[in-house]
Structures are given as C-alpha cells and as structure tokens.
C-alpha positions in Angstrom: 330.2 204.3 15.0 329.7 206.7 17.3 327.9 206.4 21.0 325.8 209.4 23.0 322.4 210.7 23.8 322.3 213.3 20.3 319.6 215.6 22.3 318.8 218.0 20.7 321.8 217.1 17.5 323.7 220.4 17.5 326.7 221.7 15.6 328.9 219.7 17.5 326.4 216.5 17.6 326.7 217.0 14.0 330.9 217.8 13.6 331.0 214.2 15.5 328.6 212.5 12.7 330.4 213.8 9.5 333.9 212.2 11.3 331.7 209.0 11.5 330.9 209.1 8.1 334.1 210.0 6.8 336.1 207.4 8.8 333.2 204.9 8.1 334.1 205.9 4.2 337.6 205.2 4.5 336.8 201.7 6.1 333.9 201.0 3.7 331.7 200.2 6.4 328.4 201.6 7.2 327.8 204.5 9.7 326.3 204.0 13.1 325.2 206.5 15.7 324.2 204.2 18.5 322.0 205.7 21.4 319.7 205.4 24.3 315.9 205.2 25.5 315.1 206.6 27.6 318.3 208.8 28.3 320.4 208.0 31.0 319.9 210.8 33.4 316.2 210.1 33.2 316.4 206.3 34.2 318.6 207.3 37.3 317.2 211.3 38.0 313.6 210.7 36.5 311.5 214.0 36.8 314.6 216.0 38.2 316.2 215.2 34.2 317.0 217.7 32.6 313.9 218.6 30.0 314.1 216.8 26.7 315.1 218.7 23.5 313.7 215.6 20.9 311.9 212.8 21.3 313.3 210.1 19.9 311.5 210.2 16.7 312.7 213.8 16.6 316.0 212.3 16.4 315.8 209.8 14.5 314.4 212.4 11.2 317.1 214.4 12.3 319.8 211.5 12.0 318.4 210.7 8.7 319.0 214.4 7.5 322.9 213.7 8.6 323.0 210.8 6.1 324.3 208.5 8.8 323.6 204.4 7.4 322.0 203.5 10.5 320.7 204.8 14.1 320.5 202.3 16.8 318.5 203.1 20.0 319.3 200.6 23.4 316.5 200.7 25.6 318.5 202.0 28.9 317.1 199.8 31.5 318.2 198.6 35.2 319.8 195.4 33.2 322.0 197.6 30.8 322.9 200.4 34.0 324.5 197.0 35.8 326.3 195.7 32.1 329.9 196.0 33.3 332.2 198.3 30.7 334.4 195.2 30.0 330.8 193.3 29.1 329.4 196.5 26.9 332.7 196.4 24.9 332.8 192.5 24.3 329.2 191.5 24.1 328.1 194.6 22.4 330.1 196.9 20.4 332.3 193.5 19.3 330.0 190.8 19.5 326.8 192.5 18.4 327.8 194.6 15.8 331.5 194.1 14.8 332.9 197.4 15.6 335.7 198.2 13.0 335.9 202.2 14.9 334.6 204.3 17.3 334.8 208.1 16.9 333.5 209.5 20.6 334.3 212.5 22.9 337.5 212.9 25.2 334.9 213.0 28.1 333.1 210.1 26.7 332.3 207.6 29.5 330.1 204.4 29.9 329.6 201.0 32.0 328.4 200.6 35.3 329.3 203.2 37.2 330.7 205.7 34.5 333.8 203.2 35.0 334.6 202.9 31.4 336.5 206.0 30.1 338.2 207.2 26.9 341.6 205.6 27.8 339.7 202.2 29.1 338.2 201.6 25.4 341.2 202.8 23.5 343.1 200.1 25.5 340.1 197.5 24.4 340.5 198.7 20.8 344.2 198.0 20.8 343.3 194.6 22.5 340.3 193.0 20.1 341.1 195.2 17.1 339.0 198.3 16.3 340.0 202.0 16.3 339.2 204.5 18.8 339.1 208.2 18.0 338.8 211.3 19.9 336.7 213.9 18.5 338.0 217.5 18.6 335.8 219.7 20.8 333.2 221.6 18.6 333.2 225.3 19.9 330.4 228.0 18.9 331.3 231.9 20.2 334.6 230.5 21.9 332.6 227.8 24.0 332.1 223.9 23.4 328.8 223.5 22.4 326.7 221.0 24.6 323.2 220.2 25.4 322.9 222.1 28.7 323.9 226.0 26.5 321.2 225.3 24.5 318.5 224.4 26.7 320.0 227.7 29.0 319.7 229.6 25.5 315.9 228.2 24.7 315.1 229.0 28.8 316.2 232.3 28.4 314.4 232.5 24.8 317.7 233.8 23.1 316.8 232.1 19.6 319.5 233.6 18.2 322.0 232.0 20.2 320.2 228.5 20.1 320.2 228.7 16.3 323.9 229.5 16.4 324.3 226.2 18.3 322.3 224.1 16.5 323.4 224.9 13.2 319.8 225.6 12.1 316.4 227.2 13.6 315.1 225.7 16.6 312.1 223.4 15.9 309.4 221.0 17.5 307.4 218.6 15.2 304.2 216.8 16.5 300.9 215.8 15.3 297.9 218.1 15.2 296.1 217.0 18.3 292.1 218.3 19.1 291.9 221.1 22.0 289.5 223.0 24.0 288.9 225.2 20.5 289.1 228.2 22.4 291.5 230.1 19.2 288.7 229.1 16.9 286.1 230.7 19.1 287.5 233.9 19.7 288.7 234.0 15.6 292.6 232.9 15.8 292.1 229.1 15.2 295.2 227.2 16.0 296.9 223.7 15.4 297.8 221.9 19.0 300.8 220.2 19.8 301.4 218.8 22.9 305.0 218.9 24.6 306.8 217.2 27.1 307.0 218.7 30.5 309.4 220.6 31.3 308.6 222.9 28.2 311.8 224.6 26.9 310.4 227.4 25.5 307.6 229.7 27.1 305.8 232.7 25.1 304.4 234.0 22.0 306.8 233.2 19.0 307.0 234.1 14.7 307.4 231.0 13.6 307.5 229.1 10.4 304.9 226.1 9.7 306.0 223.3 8.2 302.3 221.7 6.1 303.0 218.6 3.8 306.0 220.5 2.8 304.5 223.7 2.3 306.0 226.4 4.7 303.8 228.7 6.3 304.3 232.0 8.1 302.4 231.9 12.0 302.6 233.1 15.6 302.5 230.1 18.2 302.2 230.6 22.1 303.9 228.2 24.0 302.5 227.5 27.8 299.3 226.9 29.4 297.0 229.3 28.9 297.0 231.0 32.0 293.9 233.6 31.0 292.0 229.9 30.7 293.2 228.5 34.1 296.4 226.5 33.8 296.6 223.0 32.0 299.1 221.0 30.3 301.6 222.9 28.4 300.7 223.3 24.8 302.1 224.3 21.5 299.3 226.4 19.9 300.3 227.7 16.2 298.0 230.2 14.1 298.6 229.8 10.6 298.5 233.8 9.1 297.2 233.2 5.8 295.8 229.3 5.6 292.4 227.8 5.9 292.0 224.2 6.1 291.6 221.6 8.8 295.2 220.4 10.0 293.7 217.5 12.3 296.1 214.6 12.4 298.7 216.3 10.0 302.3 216.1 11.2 303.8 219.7 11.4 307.1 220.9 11.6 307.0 224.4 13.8 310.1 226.6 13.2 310.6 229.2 16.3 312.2 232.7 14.7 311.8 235.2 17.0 309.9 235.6 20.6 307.5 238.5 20.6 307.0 238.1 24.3 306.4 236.4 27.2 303.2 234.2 27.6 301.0 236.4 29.9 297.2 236.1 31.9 294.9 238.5 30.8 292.1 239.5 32.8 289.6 239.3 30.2 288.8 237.2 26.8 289.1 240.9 25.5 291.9 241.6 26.6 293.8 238.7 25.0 292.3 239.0 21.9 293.9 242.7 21.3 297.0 241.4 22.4 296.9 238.3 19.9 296.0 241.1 17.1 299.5 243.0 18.5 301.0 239.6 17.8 300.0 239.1 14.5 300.7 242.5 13.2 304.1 242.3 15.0 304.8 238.7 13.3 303.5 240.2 10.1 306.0 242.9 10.3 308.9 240.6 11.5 308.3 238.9 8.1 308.2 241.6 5.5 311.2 242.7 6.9 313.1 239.0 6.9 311.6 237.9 3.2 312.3 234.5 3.3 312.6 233.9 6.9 309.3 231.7 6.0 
C-alpha cells in the first residue's frame, strides 16, 4: 500500500503506484492507495488550502486508470488529527487491513503532530512485520514533481508544462449543470460545469470534449463572466461542431492550449467578435495538431 493525498495524480503520483503494484505482485497481495477526505491542509488551513486539483471522485476514475486493486479514502476528522502515530500504525495499517508493505516518500510523515516520520514506521515495520519502502524521487525537467509546480504551472496557464507533469493533458470532469443561457442567446451555446473555488485555471482555452466517449473539438472560458457582472466561477465549453442537449451528461473537458486571458467587454458586441476570434483561432490550433482532439 501506499499513503498520501494523490491531488492531482501526476507522473510521480503515478511512479509511486506502479512500485505499489509491482511489490504488491511479488507479495501476491492486492494493491492499496489509501487516502484522505477532506485533505489535511484543508481540515487544519480551511479556505487558506491550497486550491483542489480533483475532487475525490476525480481521483478515484483516475486511480482506477492506474489499475491499483483498491483506493481507500479516511475521512480526515478532528478524531483522526489527534490518532497518535503509534495508534495509526497498530490500529490501522496492522489491525485494520493487515499491511504486508508500504511503499511511501522519504518525506513522508503522519500522526498527530507530523510526529510519525519515514524512520519511525520503518522501525514499526521491523517491529510487527511488514516492509517499508522509500520511493525514489520522481523528477520532470531536473525538478521533483509535486502538487504545488503544477498548480504554479495551471496559475500561470503554462499547459505545456502541467502536461509534462502530469503525464497527460490537464482535465476537469463534471456534470452538465443549467446556467443563465446567456451562450445560447447570443449563438455560442455552451455546457456548464461548476468548479471549486479557488479555480486553477482562468481564460479562454482549445479544449477537447469528452461526450459518452466521443471526443469533441471546443473552446471553454474559464472564470466568471466579468462582461455579465461577476458570479461563481464556471467552466463554460462550446462544442465546435455538435448539436444536441448535454443536460445531465458527465463530460470530460481536456484543456490544450490557452488562447487568452478571460477579459470584460464593454458590450454584448464586443464579446461576441472576440468569441468568433476564439473559435477561428481554436479551429486553426486544430488543423494544425490533427489529432490533438
């Protein structure tokens, strides 16, 4: 098994969960990527977090994708923040679920406190008879990749670098939620997503649309509508070439490339040229990645 918050499961997320599965192989034993809800940082810093990269149903579809057995999710609570490491060890990771091995970071740290280290549970391990493994520090462009790059790389709206990162396109999945229908009215009708707050990402994308498996090509804007008077941050995506009603559907938006910054207009007019200058620039990003879709 292996222990950690997985936001966002990058490259190195991922390094760590293919030496799970290997060592879990060699012990024939299932997998296990054990986790937490809400994250740590949020119980103790609430709104002063740092911003989400998945929801926890983001990450448990992505866990599945890593062909772990199993992803178990401890709801972090004021109970669990007072569970002594010594107790975490013996009531849970032994007496729970019968830890055979443990494959976690060099940094790795739990228990009350933080008081439980690396060295404090490969003492344990030698004690009530389960393995403890370091893994190797997972480096993309000469640095270890970690949460905090890739929300700096998604803030700064360097795809590029956040795909490098994550192994894989950045994405947000959600269900189609009803808006204002402001798109439809002024001819570019969109699919809404809501997102968490802090938003990641701000600005008008290309973007790939995953549909019941069908990927379509798109522009989303990401923000709150500033031309409109500001509200809740939304994730609006117009499909290029697709008519149909996406109420209630579950969609998959890829983010490929940011064709700018999300801007107040000073008239309805005004924005709609601009989202024509989007399109034709999306439309153009696409013939000239064929396949990007």
């Amino acid at each position: 098994m292996t222990i950690g918050n997985f936001d966002g499961l990058h490259a190195g997320h991922r390094h760590l969960i293919g030496l799970v599965r290997a060592r879990a192989r060699a012990l024939a034993a299932p997998s296990l990527v054990m986790l937490f809800e809400p994250q740590p940082r949020e119980f103790f810093q609430g709104a002063q977090a740092p911003a989400r990269l998945m929801d926890l149903g983001q990450k448990f579809l992505a866990l599945r994708e890593t062909g772990v057995d199993a992803a178990l999710a401890l709801r972090f609570n004021a109970a669990l923040a007072r569970l002594a490491a010594t107790d975490f060890i013996d009531r849970i990771l032994v007496g729970t679920l019968g830890v055979r091995a443990i494959v976690v970071g060099e940094d790795f740290r739990f228990g009350t406190g933080r008081a439980g280290d690396f060295a404090f549970l490969q003492a344990a391990g030698r004690r009530l008879g389960f393995a403890v493994e370091a893994a190797s520090t997972f480096l993309v462009d000469g640095e270890r990749v970690s949460s905090t790059r890739l929300r700096a790389a998604l803030a700064a709206g360097d795809l590029d670098a956040a795909q490098r990162l994550l192994g894989r396109p950045y994405a947000q999945c959600g269900r189609v939620v009803h808006g204002d229908a402001r798109g439809r009215q002024i001819g570019f009708p969109t699919a809404n997503l809501t997102l968490p707050e802090p938003a990641l990402l701000r600005g008008v994308f290309a973007v790939s649309v995953l549909v019941d498996g069908t990927a379509h090509t798109g522009i989303a804007n990401v923000g709150r509508r500033p031309t409109f008077g500001a509200g809740r941050t939304l994730l609006e995506a117009h499909l290029l070439d697709f008519a149909g009603n996406l109420y209630g559907h579950t969609l998959t938006v890829v983010f490929l490339k940011k064709l700018r910054d999300e801007t107040a207009f000073a008239s309805v007019d005004a924005l709609v040229a601009q989202i024509q200058c989007d399109r034709d620039a999306a439309r153009a990003f696409f013939a000239q990645h064929k396949g990007a879709s």
